[in-house]
C-alpha positions, 0 to 999 in steps of 0.5 A: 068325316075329314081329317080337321074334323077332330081339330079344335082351335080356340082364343086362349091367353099364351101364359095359360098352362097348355100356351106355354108348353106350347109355345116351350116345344115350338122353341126347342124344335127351333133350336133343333131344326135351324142350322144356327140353333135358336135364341127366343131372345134375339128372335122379334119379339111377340109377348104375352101382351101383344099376344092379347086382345086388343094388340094380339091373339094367341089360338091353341090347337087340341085334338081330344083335349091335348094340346097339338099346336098353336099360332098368334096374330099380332097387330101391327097397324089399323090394316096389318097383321102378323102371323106368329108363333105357328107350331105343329106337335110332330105326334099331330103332323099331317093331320090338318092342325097348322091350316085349322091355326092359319084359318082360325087366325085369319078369321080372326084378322078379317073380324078386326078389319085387317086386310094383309097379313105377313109373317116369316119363316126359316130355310129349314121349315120347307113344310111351313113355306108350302103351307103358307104358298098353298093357303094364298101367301105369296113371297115378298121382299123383308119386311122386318129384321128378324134374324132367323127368316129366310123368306117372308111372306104376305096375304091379302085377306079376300073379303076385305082387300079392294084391289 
């Protein structure tokens, strides 16, 4: 048995009761972690409405029922995706969640089409760069404005991209 083995990760709205405690710890240990504290309100948004099809997905991660993470694909255009909202519970670290989340998130993307995914992430979530830079995702220029990202992050999805 492996590690992701007891890994659940499934389509589920962000406004149910495990999205939202979700999606309320994701924000406190930003608020944590970054030096300048976090705003969810200065921050790009993703709402609940691009988080449901067909302009989004929001995935919830469980381990033995309990929510331990979760992670969003936002739509941005007929080709492009963008990765959002991955959160790992600390109690969960280590044990395979936010690859499970990313995977789940790409399978996704290819399903609908897309074939590049992007998303951001902060200095301080140096766990979160290597996952990103170890699954494929090579750093570019920024792509967005959003105020707390120190690198940016692209992905062509393999089965689908020509080049």
């Amino acid at each position: 048995m492996t590690r992701t083995a007891a890994v659940e990760v499934e389509v589920e709205r962000p406004d149910s009761p495990d999205g939202r405690w979700c999606m309320q710890e994701y924000f406190l240990e930003l608020a944590a972690r970054f030096d300048t504290g976090f705003d969810p309100i200065k921050s790009n948004p993703a709402s609940d409405q691009d988080l449901i099809s067909p302009r989004g997905f929001f995935v919830v991660a469980r381990i033995a029922g309990r929510p331990v993470g979760c992670g969003a694909l936002k739509r941005k255009d007929a080709t492009t995706g963008e990765i959002k909202r991955m959160w790992t519970a600390s109690s969960a670290r280590g044990r395979g969640v936010a690859r499970e989340v990313l995977h789940k998130l790409e399978a996704i993307a290819r399903e609908l089409g897309l074939t590049t995914l992007q998303l951001e992430t902060n200095r301080s979530l140096t766990e979160a760069q290597a996952l990103y830079r170890k699954e494929g995702y090579l750093e570019v220029s920024a792509f967005n404005d959003e105020p707390y990202a120190h690198h940016w992050f692209q992905k062509c999805l393999p089965s689908v991209c020509r080049g």
